[in-house]
C-alpha positions in Angstrom: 109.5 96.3 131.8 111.7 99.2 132.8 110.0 102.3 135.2 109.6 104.7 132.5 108.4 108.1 133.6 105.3 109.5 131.5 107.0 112.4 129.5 110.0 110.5 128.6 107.5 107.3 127.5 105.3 110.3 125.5 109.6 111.2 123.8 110.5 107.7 122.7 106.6 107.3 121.4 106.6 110.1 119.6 110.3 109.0 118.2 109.3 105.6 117.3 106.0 107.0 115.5 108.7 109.9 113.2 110.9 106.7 112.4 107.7 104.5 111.2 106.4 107.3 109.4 109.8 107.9 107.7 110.5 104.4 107.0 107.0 104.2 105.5 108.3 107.7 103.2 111.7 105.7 102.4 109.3 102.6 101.6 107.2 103.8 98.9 107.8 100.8 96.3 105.6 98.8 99.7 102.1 99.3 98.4 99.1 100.5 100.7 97.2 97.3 100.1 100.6 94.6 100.8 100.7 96.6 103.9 96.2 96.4 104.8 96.6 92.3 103.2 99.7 91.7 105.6 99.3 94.1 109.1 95.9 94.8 108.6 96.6 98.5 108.3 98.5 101.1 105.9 99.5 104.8 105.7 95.7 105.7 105.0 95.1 104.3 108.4 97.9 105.6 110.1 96.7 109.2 109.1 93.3 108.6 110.3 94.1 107.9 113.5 96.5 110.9 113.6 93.5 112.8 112.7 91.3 110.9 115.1 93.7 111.7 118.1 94.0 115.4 117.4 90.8 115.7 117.2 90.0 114.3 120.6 92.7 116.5 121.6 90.4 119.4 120.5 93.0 120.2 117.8 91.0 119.6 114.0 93.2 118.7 111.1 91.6 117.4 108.3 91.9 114.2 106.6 93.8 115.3 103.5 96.1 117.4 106.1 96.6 114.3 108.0 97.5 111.9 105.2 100.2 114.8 104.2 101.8 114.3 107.3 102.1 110.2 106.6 103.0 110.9 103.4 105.1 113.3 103.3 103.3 115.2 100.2 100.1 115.9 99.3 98.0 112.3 98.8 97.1 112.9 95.2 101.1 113.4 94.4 102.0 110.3 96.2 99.2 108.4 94.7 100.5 109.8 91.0 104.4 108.8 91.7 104.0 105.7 93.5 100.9 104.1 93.3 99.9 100.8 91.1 97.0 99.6 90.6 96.4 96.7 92.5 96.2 92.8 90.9 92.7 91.2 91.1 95.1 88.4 93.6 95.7 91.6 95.7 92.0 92.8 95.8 90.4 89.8 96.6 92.9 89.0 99.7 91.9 92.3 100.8 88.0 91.9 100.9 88.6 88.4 102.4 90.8 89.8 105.1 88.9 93.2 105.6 85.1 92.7 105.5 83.2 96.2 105.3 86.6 98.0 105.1 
C-alpha cells in the first residue's frame, strides 16, 4: 500500500464517499432493500452512520437531516418518487439475512 499522508487519505475518503453517495442519487431504480438483501446495508444506513460520526464529532444533525444528505432530497420525497413496495421474496430474504434489523 502506498505512504499516504493523513490529510490527503481524509481528501480521497471524502471523494470516494461524494461519488458513492452520487452514484447511489443516479441509482434510484436500485431499491433500499436489493441493496440491505445483497451488501447488508443501504442509503438508510449510510445516513446513520453520517449522523453517528458527526455526532461523535460533537456536530448534531438529525436523522431526517442526515438521510437528506444521502438522498439528495428530503426522505419522504424520495420515498414518494422512487420507492416500491417490496415483494413478500424480497422481505423474507431480508429478515433471514438481517435478524433484529
Amino acid at each position: 500500500m502506498p505512504e499516504i499522508d493523513a490529510a490527503t487519505r481524509t481528501e480521497l475518503e471524502a471523494a470516494a464517499f461524494r461519488r458513492l453517495v452520487q452514484h447511489l442519487r443516479d441509482r434510484s431504480d436500485v431499491q433500499n432493500i436489493d441493496m440491505m438483501n445483497l451488501a447488508g446495508f443501504c442509503r438508510n444506513c449510510l445516513s446513520r452512520w453520517y449522523r453517528e460520526e458527526a455526532d461523535a464529532r460533537g456536530t448534531k444533525i438529525t436523522d431526517p437531516e442526515a438521510r437528506e444528505i444521502v438522498y439528495g432530497m428530503p426522505y419522504k420525497d424520495w420515498q414518494a418518487l422512487h420507492q416500491k413496495e417490496a415483494s413478500a421474496e424480497q422481505k423474507a430474504k431480508f429478515a433471514a439475512t438481517n435478524p433484529g434489523h
